[in-house]
C-alpha positions in Angstrom: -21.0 -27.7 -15.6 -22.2 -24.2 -15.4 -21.0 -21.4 -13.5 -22.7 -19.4 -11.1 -24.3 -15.8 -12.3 -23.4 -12.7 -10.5 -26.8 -12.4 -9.0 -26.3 -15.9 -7.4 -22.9 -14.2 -5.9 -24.2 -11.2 -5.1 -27.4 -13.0 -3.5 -25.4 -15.3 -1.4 -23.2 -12.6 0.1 -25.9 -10.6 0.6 -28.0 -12.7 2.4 -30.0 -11.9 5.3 -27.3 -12.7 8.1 -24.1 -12.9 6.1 -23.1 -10.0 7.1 -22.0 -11.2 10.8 -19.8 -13.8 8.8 -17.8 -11.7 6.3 -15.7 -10.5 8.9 -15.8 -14.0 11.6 -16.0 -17.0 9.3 -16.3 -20.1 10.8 -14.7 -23.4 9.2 -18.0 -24.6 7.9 -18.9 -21.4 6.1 -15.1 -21.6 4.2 -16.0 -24.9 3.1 -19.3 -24.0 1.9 -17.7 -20.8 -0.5 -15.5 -23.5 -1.5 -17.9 -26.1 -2.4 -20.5 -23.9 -4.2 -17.9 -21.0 -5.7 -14.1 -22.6 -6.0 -14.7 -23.3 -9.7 -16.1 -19.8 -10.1 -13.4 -18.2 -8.7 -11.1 -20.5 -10.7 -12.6 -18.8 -14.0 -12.2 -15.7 -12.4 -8.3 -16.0 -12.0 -8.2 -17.8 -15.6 -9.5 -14.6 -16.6 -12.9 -16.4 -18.2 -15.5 -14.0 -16.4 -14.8 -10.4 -18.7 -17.6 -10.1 -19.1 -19.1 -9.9 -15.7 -17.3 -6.6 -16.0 -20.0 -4.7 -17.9 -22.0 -3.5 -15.4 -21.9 -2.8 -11.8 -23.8 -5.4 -10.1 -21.5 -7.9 -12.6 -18.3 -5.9 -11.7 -18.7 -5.9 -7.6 -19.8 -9.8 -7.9 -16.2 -10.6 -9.5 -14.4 -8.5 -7.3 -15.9 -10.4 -4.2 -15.3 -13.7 -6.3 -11.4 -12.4 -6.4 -10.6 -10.7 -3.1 -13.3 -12.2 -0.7 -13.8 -15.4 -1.6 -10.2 -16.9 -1.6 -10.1 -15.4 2.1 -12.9 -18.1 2.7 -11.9 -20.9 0.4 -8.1 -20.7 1.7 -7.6 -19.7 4.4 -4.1 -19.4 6.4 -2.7 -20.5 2.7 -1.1 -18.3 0.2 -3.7 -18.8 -2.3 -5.8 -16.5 0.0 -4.0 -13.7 -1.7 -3.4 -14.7 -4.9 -6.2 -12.4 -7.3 -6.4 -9.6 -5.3 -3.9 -7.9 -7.8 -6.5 -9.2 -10.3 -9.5 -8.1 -8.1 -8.0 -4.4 -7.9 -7.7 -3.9 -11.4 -11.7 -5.3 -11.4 -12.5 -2.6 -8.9 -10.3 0.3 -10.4 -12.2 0.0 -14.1 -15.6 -0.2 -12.2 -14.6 2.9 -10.2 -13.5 4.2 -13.7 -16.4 3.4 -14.9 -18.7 5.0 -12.3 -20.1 1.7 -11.5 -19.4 2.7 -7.7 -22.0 5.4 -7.7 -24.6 2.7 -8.6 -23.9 0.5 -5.6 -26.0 1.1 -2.5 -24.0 1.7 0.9 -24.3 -2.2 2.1 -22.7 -3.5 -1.1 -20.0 -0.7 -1.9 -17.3 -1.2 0.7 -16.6 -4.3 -1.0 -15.5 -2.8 -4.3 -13.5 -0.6 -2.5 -11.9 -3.1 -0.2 -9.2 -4.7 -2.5 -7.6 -1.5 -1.8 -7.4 -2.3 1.3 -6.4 -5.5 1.0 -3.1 -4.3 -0.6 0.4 -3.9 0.6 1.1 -1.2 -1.8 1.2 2.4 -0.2 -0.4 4.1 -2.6 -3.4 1.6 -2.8 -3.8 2.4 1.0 -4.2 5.6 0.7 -6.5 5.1 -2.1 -8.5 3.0 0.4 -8.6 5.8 2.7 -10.1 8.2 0.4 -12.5 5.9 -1.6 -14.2 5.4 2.3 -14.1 9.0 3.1 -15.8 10.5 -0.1 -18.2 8.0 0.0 -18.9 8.6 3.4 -18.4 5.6 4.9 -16.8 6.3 8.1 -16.2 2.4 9.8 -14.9 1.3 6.5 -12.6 4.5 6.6 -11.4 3.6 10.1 -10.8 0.0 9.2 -9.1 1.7 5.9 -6.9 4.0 8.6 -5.8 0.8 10.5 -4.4 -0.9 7.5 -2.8 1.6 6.1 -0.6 2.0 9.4 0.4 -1.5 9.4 1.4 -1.1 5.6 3.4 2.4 6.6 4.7 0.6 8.9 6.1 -2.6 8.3 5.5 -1.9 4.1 3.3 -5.3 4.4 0.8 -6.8 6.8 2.5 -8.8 9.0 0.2 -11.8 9.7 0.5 -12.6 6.4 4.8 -13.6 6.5 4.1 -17.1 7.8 1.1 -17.9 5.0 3.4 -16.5 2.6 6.6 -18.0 3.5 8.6 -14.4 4.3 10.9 -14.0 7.6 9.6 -11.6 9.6 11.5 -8.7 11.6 11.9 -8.9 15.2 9.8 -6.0 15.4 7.0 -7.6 13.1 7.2 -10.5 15.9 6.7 -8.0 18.6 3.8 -6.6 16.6 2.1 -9.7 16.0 2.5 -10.9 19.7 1.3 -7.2 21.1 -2.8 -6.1 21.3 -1.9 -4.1 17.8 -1.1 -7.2 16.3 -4.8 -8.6 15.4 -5.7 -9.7 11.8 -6.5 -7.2 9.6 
């Protein structure tokens, strides 16, 4: 069986009309991005799609295949997390590389949003300023948000049950307040 180009990723999440699901997925679009892309990703976590790494259109499509994807395909389970690690150190060599600058506005929050993603100070912060300087101000207020919760609490709270981690009695209080929505 062969795998899916990045131009077939990068197609499908850019499609006219994705862009009111990548943010409100519905059940039937999760099992869709796991039907057509689970084996992808798969090879992506192996560490099979290098290559896809040598130029920017090939280096955003893995990056969504690590860090968006699993969002869809498992959602509420811990595998939902489990390559963004992998999916920041995609992004950080394609920042490194400049590949960033060759992204257009609509496609470049996504190889910045790993950072985001984390619950590593530092990578917040990172988050912050890779929105700002590239000028993309709802990104950088989404970035702001995240980065609180991670000052915070030093992890995202909604994430304790998925993961199997306690949380704090003020984490509870979080979760059950307005504030508490997921990030």
């Amino acid at each position: 069986m062969s795998l899916p180009s990045p131009s077939v990723v990068l197609d499908y999440w850019f499609a006219p009309g994705m862009d009111k699901c990548w943010f409100d997925s519905k059940p039937a679009l999760d099992a869709e991005i796991a039907t057509r892309f689970e084996p992808l990703w798969q090879a992506a976590r192996d560490g099979r799609l290098g290559a896809w790494e040598e130029d920017a259109d090939g280096a955003l499509a893995l990056v969504i295949v690590l860090d968006q994807f699993p969002l869809n395909m498992f959602r509420n389970r811990p595998d939902s997390f489990s390559t963004e690690a992998t999916s920041r150190e995609v992004a950080d060599r394609a920042i490194a590389r400049g590949f960033d600058a060759q992204l257009t506005a609509l496609r470049l929050p996504f190889l910045y949003m790993p950072f985001m993603h984390s619950e590593d100070l530092a990578d917040q912060v990172r988050s912050i300023q890779l929105f700002q300087q590239a000028g993309l101000t709802e990104n950088a207020r989404f970035a702001r948000h995240h980065h609180d919760i991670v000052a915070r609490f030093g992890r995202f709270p909604h994430r304790n049950a998925i993961l199997g981690r306690d949380s704090t009695p003020e984490e509870l209080a979080w979760l059950a307040s307005p504030e508490g929505f997921n990030p």
